[in-house]
PDB file of N, CA, C and O in Angstrom:
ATOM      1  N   UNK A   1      65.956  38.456 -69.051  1.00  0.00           N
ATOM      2  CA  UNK A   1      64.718  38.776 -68.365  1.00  0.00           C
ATOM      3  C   UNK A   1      64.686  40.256 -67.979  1.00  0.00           C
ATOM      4  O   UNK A   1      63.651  40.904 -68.132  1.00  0.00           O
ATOM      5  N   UNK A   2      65.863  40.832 -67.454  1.00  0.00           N
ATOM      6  CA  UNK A   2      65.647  42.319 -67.220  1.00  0.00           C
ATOM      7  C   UNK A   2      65.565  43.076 -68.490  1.00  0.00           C
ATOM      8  O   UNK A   2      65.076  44.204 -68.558  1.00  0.00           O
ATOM      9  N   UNK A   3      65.956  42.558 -69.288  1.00  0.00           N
ATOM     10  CA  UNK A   3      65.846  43.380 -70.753  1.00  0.00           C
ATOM     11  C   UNK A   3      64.599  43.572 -71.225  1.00  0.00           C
ATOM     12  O   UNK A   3      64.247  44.378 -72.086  1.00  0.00           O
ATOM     13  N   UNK A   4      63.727  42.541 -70.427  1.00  0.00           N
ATOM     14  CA  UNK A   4      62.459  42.429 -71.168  1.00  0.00           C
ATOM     15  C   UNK A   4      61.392  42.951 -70.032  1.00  0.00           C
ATOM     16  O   UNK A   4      60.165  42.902 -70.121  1.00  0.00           O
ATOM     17  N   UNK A   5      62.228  43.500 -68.864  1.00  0.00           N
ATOM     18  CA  UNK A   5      61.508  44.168 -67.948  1.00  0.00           C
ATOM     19  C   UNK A   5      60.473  42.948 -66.905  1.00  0.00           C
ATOM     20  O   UNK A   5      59.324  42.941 -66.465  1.00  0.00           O
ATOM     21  N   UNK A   6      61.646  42.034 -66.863  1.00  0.00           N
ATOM     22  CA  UNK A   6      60.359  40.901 -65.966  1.00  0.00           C
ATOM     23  C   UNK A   6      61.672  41.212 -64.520  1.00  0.00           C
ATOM     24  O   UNK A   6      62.871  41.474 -64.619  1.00  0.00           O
ATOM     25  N   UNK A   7      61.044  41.087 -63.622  1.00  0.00           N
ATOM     26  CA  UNK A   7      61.780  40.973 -62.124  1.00  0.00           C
ATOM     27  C   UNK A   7      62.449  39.835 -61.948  1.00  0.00           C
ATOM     28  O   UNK A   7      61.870  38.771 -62.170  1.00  0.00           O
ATOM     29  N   UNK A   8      63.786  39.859 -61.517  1.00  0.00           N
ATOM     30  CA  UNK A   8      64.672  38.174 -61.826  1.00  0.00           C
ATOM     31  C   UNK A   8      64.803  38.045 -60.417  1.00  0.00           C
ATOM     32  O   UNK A   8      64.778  39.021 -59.668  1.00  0.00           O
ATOM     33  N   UNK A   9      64.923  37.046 -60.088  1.00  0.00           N
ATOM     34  CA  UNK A   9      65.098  36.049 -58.889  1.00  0.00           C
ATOM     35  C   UNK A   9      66.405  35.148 -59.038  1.00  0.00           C
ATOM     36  O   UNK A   9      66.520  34.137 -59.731  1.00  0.00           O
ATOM     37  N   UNK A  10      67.274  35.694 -58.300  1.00  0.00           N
ATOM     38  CA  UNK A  10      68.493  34.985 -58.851  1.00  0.00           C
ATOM     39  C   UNK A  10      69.744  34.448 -57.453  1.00  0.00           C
ATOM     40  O   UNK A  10      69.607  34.940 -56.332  1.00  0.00           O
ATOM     41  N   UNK A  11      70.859  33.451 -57.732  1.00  0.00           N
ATOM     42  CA  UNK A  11      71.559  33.451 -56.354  1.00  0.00           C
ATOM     43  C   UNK A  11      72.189  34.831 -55.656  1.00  0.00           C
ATOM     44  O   UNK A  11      72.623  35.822 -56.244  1.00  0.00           O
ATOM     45  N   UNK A  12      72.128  34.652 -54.603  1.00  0.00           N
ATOM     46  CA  UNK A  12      73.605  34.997 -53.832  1.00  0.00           C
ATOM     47  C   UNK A  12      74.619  35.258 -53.946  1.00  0.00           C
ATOM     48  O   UNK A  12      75.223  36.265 -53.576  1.00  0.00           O
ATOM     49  N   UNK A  13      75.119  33.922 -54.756  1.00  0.00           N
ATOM     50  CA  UNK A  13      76.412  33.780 -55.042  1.00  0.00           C
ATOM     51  C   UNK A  13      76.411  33.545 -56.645  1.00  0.00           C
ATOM     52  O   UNK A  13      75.485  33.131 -57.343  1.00  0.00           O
ATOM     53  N   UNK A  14      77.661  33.912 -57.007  1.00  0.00           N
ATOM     54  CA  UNK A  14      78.208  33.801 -58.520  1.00  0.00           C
ATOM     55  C   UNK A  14      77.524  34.917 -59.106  1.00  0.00           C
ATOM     56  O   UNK A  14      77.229  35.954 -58.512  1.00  0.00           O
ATOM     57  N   UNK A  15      77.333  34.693 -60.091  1.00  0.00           N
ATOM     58  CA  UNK A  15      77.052  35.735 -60.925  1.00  0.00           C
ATOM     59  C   UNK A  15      75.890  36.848 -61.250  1.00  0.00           C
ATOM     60  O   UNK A  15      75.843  37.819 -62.004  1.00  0.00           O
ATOM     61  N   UNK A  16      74.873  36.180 -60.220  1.00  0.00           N
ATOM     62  CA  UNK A  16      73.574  37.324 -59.964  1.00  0.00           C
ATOM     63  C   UNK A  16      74.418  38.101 -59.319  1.00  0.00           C
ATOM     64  O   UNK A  16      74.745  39.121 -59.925  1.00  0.00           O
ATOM     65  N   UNK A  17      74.781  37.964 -58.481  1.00  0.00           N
ATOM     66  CA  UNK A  17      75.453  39.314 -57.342  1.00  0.00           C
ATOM     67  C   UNK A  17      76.428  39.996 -58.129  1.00  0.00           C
ATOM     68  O   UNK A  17      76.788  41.045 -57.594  1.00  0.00           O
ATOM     69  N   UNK A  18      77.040  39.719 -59.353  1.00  0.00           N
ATOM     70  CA  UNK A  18      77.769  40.747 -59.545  1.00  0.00           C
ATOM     71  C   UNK A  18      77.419  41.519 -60.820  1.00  0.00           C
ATOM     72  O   UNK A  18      77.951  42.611 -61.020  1.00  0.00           O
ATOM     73  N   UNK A  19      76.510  40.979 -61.728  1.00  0.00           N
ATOM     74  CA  UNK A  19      75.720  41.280 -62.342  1.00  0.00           C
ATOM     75  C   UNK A  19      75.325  42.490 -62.253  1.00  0.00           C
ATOM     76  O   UNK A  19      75.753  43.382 -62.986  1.00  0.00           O
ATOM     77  N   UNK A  20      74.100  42.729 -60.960  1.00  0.00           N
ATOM     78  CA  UNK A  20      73.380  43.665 -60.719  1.00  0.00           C
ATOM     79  C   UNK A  20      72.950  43.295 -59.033  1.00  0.00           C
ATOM     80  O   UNK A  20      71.939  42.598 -58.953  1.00  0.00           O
ATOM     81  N   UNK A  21      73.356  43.537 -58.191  1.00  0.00           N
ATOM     82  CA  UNK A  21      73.395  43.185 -57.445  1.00  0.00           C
ATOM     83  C   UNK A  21      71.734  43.882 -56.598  1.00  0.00           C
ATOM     84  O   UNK A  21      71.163  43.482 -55.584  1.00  0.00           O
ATOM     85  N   UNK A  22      71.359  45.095 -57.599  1.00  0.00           N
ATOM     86  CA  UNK A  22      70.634  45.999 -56.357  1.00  0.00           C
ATOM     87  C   UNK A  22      69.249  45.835 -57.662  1.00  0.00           C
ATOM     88  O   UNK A  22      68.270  46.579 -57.725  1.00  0.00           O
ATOM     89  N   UNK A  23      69.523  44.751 -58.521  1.00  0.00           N
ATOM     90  CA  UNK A  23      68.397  44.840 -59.579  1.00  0.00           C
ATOM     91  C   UNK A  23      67.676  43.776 -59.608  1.00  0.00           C
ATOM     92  O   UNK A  23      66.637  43.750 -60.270  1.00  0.00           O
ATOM     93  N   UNK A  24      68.051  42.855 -58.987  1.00  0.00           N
ATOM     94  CA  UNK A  24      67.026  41.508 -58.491  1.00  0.00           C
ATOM     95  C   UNK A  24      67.213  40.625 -57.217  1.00  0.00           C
ATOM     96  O   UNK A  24      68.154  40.596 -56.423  1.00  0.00           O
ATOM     97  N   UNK A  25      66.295  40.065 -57.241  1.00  0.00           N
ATOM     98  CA  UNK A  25      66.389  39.616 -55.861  1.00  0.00           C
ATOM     99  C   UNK A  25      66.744  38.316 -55.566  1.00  0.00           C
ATOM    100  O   UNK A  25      66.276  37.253 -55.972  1.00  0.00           O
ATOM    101  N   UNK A  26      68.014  38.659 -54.479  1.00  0.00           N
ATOM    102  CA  UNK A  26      69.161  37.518 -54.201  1.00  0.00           C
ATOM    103  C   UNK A  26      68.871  36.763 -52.911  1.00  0.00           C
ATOM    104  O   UNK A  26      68.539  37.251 -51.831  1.00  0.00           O
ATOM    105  N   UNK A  27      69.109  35.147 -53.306  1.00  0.00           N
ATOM    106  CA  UNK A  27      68.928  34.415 -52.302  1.00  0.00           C
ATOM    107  C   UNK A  27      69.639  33.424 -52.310  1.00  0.00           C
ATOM    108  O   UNK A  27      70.253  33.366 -53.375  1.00  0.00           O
ATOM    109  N   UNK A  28      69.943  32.326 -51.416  1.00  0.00           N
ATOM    110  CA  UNK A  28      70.695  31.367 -51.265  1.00  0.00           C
ATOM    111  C   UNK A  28      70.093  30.611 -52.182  1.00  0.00           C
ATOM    112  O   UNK A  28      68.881  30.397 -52.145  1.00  0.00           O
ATOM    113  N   UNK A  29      71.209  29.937 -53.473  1.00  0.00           N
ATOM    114  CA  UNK A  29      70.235  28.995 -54.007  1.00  0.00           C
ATOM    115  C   UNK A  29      70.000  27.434 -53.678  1.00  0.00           C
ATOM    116  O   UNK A  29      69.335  26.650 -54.356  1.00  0.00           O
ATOM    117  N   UNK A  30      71.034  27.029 -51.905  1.00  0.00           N
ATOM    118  CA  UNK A  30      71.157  26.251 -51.920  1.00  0.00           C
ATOM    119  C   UNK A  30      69.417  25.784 -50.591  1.00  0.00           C
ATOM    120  O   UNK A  30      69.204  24.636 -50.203  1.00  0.00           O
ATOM    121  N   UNK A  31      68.772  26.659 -50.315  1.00  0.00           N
ATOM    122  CA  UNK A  31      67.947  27.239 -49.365  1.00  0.00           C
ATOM    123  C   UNK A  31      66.419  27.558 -50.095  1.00  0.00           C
ATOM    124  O   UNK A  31      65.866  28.541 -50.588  1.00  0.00           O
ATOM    125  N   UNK A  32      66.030  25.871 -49.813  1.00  0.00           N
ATOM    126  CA  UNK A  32      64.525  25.820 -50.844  1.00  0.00           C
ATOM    127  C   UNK A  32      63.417  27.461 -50.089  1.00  0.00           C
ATOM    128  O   UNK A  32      63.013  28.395 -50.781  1.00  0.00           O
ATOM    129  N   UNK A  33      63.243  27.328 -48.843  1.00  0.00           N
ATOM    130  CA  UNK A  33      62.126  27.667 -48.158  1.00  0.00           C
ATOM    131  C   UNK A  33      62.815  29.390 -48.719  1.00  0.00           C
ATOM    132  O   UNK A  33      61.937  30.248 -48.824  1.00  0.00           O
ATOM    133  N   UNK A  34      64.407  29.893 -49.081  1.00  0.00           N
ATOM    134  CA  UNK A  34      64.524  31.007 -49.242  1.00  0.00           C
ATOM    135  C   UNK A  34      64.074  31.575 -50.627  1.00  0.00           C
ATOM    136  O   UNK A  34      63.707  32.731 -50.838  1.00  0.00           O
ATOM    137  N   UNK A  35      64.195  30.258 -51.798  1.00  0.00           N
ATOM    138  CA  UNK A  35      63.666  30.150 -53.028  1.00  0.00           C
ATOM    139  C   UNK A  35      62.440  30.128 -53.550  1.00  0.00           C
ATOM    140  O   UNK A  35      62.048  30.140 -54.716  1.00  0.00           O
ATOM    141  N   UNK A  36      61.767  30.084 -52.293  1.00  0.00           N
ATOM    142  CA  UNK A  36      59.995  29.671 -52.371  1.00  0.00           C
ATOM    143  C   UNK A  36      59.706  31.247 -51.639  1.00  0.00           C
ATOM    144  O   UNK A  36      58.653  31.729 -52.059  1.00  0.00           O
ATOM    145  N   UNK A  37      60.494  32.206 -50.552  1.00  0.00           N
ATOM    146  CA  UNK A  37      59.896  32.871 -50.021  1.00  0.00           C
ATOM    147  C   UNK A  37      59.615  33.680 -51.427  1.00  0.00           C
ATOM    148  O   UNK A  37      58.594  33.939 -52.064  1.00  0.00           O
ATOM    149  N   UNK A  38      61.572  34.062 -51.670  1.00  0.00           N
ATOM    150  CA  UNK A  38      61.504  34.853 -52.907  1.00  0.00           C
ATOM    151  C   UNK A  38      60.892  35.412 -54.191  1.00  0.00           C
ATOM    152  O   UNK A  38      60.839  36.456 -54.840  1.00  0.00           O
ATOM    153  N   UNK A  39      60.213  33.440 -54.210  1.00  0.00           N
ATOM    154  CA  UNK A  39      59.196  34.039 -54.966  1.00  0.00           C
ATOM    155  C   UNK A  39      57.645  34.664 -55.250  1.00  0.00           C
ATOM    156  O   UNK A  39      56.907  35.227 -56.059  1.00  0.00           O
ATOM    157  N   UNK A  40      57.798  34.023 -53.752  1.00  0.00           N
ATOM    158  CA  UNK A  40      56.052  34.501 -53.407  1.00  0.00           C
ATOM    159  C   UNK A  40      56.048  36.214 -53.473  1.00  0.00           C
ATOM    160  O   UNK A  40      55.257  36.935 -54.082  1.00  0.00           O
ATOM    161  N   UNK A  41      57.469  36.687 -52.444  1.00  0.00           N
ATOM    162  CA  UNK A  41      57.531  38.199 -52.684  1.00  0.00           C
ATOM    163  C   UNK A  41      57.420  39.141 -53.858  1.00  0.00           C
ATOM    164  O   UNK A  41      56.919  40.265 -53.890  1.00  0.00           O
ATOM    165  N   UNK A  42      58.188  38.206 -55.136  1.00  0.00           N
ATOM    166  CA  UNK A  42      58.357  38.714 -55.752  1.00  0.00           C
ATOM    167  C   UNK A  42      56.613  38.960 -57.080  1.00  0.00           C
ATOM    168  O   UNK A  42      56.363  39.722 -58.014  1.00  0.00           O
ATOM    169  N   UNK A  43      55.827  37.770 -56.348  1.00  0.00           N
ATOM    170  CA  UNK A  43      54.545  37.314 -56.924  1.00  0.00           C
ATOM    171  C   UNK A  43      53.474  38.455 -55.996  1.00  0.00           C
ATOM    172  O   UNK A  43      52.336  38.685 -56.405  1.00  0.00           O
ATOM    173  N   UNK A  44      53.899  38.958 -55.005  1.00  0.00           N
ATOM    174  CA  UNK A  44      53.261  39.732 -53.807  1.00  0.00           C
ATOM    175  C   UNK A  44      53.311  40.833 -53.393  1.00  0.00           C
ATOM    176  O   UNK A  44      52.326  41.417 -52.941  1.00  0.00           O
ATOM    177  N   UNK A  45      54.431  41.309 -53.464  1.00  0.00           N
ATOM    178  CA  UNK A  45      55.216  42.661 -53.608  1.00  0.00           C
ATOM    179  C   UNK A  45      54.993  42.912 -55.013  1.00  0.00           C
ATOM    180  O   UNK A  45      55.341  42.304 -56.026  1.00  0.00           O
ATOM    181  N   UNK A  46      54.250  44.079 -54.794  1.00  0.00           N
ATOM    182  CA  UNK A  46      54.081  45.133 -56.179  1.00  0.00           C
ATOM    183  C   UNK A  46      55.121  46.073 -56.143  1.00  0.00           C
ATOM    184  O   UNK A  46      55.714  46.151 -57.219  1.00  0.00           O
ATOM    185  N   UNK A  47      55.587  46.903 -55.149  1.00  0.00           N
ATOM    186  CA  UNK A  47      56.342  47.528 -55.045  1.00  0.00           C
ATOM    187  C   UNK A  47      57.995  46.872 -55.296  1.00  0.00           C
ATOM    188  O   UNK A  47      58.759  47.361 -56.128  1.00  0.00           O
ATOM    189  N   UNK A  48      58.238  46.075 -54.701  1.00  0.00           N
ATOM    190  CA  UNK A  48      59.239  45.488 -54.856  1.00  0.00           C
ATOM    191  C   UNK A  48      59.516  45.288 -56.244  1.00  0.00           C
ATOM    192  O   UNK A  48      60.368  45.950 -56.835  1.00  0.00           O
ATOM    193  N   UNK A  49      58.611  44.120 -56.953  1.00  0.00           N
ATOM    194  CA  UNK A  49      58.428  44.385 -58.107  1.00  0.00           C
ATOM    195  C   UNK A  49      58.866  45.000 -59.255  1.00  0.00           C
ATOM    196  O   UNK A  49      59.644  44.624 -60.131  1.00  0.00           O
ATOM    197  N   UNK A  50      57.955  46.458 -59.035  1.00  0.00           N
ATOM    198  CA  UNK A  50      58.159  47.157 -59.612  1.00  0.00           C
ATOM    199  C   UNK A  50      59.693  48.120 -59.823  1.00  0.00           C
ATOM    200  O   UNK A  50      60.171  48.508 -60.889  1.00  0.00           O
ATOM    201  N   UNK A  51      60.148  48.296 -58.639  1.00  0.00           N
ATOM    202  CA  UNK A  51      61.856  48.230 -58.160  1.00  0.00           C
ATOM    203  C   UNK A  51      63.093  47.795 -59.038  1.00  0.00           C
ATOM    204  O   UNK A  51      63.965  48.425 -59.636  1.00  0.00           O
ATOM    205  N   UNK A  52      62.677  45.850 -58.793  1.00  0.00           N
ATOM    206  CA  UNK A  52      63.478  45.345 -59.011  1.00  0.00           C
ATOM    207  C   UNK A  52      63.145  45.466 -60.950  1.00  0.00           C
ATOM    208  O   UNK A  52      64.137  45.329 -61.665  1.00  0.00           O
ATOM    209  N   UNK A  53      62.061  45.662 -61.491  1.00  0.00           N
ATOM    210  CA  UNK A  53      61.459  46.224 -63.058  1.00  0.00           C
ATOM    211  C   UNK A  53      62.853  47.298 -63.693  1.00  0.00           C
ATOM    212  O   UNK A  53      63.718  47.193 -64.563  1.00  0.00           O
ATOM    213  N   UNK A  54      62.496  48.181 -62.816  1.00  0.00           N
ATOM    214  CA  UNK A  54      62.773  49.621 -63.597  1.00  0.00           C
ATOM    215  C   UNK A  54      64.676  49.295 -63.164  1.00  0.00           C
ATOM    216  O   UNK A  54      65.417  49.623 -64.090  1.00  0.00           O
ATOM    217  N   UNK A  55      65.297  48.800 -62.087  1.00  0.00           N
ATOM    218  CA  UNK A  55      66.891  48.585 -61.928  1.00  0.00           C
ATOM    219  C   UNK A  55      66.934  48.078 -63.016  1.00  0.00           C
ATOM    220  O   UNK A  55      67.397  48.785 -63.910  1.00  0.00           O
ATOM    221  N   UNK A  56      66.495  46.731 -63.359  1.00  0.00           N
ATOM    222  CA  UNK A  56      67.130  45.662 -64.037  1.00  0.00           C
ATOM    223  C   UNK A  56      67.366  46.020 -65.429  1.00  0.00           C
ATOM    224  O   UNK A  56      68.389  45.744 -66.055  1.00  0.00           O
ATOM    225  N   UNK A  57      65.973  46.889 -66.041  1.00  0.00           N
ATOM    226  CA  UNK A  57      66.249  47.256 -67.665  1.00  0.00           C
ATOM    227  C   UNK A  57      67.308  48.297 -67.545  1.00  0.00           C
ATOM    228  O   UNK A  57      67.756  48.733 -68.606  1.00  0.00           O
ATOM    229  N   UNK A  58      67.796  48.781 -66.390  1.00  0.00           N
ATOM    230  CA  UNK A  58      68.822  49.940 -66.622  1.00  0.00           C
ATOM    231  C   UNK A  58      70.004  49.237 -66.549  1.00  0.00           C
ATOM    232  O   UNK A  58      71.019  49.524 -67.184  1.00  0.00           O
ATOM    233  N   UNK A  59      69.860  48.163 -65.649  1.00  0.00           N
ATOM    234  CA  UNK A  59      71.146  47.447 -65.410  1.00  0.00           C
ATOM    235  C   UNK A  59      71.666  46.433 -66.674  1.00  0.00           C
ATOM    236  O   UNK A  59      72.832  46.146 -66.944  1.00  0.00           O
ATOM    237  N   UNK A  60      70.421  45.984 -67.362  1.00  0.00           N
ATOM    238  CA  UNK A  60      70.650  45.297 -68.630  1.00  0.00           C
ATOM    239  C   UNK A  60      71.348  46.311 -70.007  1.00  0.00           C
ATOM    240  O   UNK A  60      72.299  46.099 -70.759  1.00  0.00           O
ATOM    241  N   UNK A  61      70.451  47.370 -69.904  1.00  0.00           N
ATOM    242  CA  UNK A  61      70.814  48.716 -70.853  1.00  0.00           C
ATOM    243  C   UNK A  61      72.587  49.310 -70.632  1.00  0.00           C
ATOM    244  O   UNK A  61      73.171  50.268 -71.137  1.00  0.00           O
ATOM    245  N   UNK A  62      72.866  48.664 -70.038  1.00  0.00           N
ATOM    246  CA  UNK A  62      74.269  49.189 -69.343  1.00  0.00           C
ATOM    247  C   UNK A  62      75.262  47.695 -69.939  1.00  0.00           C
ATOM    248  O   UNK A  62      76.353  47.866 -70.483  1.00  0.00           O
ATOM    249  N   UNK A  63      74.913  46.871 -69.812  1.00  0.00           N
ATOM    250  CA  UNK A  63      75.514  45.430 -70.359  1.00  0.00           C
ATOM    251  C   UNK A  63      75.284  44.810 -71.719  1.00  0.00           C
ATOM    252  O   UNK A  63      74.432  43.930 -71.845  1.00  0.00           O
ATOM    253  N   UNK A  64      76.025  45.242 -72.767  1.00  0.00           N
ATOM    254  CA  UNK A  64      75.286  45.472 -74.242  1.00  0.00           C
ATOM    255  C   UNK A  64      75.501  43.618 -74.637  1.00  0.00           C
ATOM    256  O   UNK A  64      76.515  43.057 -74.223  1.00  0.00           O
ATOM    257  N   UNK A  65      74.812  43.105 -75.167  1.00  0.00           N
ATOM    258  CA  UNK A  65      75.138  41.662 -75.783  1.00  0.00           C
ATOM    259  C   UNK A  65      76.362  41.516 -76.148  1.00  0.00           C
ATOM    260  O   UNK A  65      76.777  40.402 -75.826  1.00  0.00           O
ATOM    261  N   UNK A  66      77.345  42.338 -76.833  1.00  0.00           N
ATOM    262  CA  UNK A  66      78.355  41.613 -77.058  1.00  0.00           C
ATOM    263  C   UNK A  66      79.215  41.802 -75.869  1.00  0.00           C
ATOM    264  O   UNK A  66      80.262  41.158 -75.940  1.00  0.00           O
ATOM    265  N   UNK A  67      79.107  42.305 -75.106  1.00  0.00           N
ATOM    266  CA  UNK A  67      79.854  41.903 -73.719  1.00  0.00           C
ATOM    267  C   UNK A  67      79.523  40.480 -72.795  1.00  0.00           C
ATOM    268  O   UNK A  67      80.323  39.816 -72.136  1.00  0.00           O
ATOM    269  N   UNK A  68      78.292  40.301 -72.962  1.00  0.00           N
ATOM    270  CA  UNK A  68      77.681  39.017 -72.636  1.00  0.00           C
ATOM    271  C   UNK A  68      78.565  38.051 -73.308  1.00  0.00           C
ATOM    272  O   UNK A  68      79.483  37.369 -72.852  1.00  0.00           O
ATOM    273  N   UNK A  69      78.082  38.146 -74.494  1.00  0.00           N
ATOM    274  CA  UNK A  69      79.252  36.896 -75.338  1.00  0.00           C
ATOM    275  C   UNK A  69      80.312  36.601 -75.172  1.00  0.00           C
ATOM    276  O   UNK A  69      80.691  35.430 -75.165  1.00  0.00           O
ATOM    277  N   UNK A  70      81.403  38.083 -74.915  1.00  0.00           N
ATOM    278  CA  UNK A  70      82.769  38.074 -74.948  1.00  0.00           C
ATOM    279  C   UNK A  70      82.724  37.079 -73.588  1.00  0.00           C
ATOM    280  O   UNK A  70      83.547  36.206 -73.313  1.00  0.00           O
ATOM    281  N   UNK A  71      81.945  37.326 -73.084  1.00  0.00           N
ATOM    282  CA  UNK A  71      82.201  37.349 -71.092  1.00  0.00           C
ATOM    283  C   UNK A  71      81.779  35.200 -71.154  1.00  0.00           C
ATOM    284  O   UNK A  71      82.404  34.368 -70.496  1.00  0.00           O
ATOM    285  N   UNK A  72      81.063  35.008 -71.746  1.00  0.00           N
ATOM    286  CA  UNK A  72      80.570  33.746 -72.215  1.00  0.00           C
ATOM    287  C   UNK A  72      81.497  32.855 -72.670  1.00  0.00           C
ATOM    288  O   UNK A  72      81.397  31.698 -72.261  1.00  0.00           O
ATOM    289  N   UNK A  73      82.457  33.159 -73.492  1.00  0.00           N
ATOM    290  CA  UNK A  73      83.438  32.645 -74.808  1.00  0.00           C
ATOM    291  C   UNK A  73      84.328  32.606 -73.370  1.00  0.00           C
ATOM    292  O   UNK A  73      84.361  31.524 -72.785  1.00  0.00           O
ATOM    293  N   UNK A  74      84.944  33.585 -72.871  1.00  0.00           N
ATOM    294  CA  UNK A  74      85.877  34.100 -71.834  1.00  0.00           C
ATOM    295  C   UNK A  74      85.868  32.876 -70.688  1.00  0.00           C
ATOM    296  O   UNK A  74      86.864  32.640 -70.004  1.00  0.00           O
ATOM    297  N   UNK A  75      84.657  32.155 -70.572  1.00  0.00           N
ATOM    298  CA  UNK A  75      84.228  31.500 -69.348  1.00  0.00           C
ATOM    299  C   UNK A  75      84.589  29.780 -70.365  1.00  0.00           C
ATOM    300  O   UNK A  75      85.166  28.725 -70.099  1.00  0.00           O
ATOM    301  N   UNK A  76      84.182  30.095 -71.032  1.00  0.00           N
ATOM    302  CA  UNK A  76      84.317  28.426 -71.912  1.00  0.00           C
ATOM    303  C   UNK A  76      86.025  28.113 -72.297  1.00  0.00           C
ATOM    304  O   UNK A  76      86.487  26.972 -72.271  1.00  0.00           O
ATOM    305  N   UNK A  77      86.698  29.127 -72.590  1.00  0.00           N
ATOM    306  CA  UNK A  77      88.305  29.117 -72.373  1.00  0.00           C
ATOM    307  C   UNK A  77      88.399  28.840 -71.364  1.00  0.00           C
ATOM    308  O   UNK A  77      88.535  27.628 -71.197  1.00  0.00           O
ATOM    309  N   UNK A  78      88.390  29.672 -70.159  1.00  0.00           N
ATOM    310  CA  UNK A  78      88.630  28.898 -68.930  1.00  0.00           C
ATOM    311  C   UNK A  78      88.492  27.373 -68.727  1.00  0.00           C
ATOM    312  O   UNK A  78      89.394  26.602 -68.400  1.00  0.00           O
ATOM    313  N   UNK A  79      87.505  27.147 -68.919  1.00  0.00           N
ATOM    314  CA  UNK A  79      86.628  25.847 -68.622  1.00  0.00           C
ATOM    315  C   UNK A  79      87.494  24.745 -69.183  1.00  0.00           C
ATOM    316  O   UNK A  79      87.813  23.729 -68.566  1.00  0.00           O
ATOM    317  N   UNK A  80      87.854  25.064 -70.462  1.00  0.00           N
ATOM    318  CA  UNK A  80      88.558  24.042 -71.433  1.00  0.00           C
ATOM    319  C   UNK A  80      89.931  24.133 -70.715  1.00  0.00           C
ATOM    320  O   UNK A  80      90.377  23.244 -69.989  1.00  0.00           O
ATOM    321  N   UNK A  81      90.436  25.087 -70.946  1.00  0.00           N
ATOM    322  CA  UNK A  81      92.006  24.846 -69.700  1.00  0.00           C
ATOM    323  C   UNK A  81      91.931  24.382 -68.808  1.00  0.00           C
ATOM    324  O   UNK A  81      92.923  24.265 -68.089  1.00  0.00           O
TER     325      UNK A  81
END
């Protein structure tokens, strides 16, 4: 989604936050009313918006696909051990 320049809405915890921490907007995902604010802001806030727009394609532009994959494959080894 940041690659494609849309504003992401993502948790708190795990892997939005380390991702890009300052490129979309983080909330508890266990915390409906914080999941519903988030998105109204993010539906409401132009500015914000636009913010969390221009971080994310830089923050995506910085994380090339095959690091994704490696990082993917990396997580499914784990998993299987």
């Amino acid at each position: 989604a940041m690659a494609a320049g849309v504003p992401v809405l993502t948790s708190a915890a795990g892997p939005g936050l380390a991702r890009a921490p300052d490129a979309a907007l983080l909330v508890d995902p266990y915390d409906v009313e914080a999941l519903a604010d988030g998105r109204a802001r993010l539906c409401l806030d132009g500015a914000l918006r636009a913010r969390l727009v221009a971080r994310g394609v830089a923050a995506a532009a910085a994380l090339p696909w095959t690091a994704t994959a490696e990082g993917t494959r990396e997580a499914y080894l784990r998993a299987v051990a």
